[in-house]
C-alpha positions in Angstrom: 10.0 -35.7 10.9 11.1 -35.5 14.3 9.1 -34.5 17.2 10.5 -30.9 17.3 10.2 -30.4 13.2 6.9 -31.6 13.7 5.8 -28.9 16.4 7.4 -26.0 15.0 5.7 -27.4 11.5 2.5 -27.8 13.2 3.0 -24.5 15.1 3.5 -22.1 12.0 0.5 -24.2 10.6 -2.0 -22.6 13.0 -0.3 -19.3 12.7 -1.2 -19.0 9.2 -4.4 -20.2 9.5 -5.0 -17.6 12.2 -3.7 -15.0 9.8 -5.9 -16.0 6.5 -8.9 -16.3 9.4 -8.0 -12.7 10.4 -7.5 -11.4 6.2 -10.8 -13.5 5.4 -13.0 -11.5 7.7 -11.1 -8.3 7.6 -11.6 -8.2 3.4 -15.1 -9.4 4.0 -16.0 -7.0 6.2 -14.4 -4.3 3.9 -16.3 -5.9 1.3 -19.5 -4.4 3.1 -18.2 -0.8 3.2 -18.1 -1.1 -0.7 -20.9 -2.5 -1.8 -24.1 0.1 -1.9 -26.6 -2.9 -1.7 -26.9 -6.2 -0.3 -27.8 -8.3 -3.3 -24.2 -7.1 -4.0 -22.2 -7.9 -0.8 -23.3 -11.1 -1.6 -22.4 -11.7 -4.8 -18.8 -9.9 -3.6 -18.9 -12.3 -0.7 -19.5 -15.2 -2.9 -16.4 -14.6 -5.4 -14.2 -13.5 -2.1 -14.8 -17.5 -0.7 -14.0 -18.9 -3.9 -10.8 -16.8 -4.3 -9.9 -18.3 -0.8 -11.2 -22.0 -1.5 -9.4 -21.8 -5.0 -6.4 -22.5 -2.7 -7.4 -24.3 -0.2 -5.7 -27.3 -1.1 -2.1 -25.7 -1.3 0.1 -27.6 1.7 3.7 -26.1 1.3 4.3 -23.7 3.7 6.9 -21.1 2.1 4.0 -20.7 -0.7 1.6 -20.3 1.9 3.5 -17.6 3.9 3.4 -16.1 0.0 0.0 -16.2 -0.9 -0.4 -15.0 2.5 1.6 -12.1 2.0 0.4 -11.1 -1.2 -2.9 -11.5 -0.1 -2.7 -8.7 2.5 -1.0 -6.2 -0.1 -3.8 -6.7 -2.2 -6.0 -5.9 0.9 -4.2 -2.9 1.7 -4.2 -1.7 -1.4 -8.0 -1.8 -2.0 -9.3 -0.9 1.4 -12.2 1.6 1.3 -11.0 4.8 2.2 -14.1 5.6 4.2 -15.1 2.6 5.8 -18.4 2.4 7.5 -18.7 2.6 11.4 -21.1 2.1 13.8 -23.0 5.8 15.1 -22.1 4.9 18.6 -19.1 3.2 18.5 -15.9 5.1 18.5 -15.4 7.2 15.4 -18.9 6.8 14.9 -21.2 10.4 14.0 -23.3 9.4 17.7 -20.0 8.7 20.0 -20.2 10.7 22.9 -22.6 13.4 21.6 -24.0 13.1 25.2 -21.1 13.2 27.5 -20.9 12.6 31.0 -20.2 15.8 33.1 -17.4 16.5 34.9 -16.5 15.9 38.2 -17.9 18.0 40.4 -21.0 19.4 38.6 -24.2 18.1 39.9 -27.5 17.4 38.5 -30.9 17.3 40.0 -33.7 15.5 38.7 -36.2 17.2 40.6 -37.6 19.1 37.2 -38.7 22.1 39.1 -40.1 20.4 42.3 -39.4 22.3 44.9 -39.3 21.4 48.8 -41.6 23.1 51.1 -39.8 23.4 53.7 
């Protein structure tokens, strides 16, 4: 190969790496949301790797851009429909139940303390 083939080849490498990186832990966190128990995320986990290392050893790239593809269908088409989120993170049941104030409204912390002036 020449040294230009061999960039672009080693270029589109790493960029479907980064995308079965990015499918791996987006179906294996998904994975959580379905199962109702850890003993079975783990089991689910387990048979998730091995459907990944099961082609692991695959090296042409048009087949790769295809299992890669496929791959994400098949992600789409089973993601939970309710996933699970974090109380306080956005989305979550807890996100800004406590809001700031607005501008303009002030708040003492005096607690009923009054001066004597």
């Amino acid at each position: 190969m020449s040294g230009v083939s061999t960039a672009a080849y080693l270029a589109r490498r790493a960029a479907q790496k980064e995308r079965v990186r990015i499918l791996y832990r987006r179906a294996l966190k998904d994975t959580l949301n379905w199962a109702v128990h850890r003993h079975l995320f783990y089991q689910d986990a387990s048979d998730l790797r091995e459907k990944f290392d099961a082609n692991k050893h695959v090296e042409d790239v048009d087949t790769i851009d295809r299992m890669i593809a496929e791959g994400e269908a098949t992600y789409n088409k089973w993601r939970h429909p309710d996933p699970y989120i974090v109380p306080w993170a956005p989305g979550g049941s807890k996100f800004t139940r406590n809001p700031t104030p607005p501008a303009g409204i002030e708040i003492l912390y005096d607690y009923g303390r009054e001066d004597n002036d």
